[in-house]
PLY file of the C-alpha trace (Angstrom):
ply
format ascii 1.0
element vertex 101
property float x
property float y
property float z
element edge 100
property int vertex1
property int vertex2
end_header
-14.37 -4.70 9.95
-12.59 -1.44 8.78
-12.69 0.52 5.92
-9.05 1.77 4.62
-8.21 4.36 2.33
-5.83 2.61 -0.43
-4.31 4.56 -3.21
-2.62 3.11 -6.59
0.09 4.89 -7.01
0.81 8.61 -7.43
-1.10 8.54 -10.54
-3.04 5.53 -10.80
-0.47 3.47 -11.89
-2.23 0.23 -10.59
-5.66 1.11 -11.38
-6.19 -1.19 -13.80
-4.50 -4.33 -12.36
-6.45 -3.80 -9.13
-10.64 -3.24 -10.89
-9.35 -6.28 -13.26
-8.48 -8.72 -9.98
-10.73 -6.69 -6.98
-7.52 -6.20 -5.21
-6.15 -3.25 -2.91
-2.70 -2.71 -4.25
0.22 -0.28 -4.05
1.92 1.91 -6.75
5.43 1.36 -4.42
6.72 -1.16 -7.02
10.23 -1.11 -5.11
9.16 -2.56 -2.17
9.82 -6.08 -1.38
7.46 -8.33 0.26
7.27 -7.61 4.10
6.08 -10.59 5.32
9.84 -10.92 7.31
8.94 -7.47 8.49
8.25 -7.45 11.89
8.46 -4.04 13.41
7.95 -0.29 11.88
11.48 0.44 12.65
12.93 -2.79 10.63
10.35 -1.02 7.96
11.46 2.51 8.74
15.50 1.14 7.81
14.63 -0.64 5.14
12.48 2.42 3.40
15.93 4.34 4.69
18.01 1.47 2.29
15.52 1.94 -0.57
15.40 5.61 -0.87
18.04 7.14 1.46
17.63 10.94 0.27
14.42 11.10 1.87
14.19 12.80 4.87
13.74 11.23 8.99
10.14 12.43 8.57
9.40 11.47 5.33
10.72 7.97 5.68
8.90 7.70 9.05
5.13 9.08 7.05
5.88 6.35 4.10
6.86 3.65 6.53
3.75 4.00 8.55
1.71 3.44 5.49
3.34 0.61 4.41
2.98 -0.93 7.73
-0.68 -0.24 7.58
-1.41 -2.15 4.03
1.04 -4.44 4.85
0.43 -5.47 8.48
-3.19 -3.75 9.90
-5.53 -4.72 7.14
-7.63 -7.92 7.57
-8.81 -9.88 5.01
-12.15 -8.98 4.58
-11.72 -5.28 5.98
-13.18 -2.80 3.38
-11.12 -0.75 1.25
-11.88 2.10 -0.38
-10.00 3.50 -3.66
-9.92 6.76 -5.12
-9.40 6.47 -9.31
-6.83 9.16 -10.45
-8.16 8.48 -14.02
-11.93 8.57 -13.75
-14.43 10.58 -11.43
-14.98 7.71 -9.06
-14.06 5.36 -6.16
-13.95 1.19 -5.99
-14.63 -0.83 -3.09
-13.13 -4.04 -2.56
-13.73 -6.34 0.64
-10.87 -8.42 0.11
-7.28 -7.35 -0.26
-3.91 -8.49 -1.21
-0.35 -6.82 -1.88
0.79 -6.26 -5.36
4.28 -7.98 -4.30
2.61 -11.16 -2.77
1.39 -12.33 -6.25
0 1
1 2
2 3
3 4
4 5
5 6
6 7
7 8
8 9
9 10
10 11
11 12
12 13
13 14
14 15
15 16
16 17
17 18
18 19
19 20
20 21
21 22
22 23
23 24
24 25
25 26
26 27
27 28
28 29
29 30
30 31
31 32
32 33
33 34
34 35
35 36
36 37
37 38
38 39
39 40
40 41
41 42
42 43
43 44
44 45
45 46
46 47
47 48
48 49
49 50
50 51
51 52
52 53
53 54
54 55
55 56
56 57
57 58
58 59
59 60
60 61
61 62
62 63
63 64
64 65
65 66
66 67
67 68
68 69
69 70
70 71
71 72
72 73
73 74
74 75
75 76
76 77
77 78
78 79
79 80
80 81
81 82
82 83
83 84
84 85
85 86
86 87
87 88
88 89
89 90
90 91
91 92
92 93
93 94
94 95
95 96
96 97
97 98
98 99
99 100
């Protein structure tokens, strides 16, 4: 088991939706699902298609977190979430992406 830091969106965004269903989620709404994904340079071009002002490093950074949440966490690894709009932190032992629902 592993314990990930998970955050929900810049500002909280998904805070709610993920304390009401004891998920890990994303704020990156744009995202599609990545299931087809299969490598983190198929993820780094299709960050690249999505945003393509960001910079080589920049897309490389997001990518790699995206390929974390979306292809290193287990179910039942621990996940640990910082609220942006309270003085606290949730755990949740199971997880699931926002875009999989």
């Amino acid at each position: 088991m592993a314990l990930w830091l998970v955050r929900a969106g810049r500002n909280g965004e998904q805070e709610d939706l993920a304390l009401d269903q004891g998920l890990a989620v994303i704020g990156w709404r744009q995202i599609p699902d990545l299931d087809g994904i299969g490598s983190r340079d198929e993820l780094k071009a299709l960050y690249a298609e999505l945003d393509p002002n960001q910079s080589v490093n920049r897309i490389a950074n997001k990518a790699s977190q995206l390929w974390a949440f979306a292809k290193k966490i287990q179910e039942g690894d621990l996940v640990a979430l910082p609220l942006k709009r309270r003085s606290a932190a949730a755990f949740c032992a199971r997880w699931r992406d926002i875009q999989r629902r």
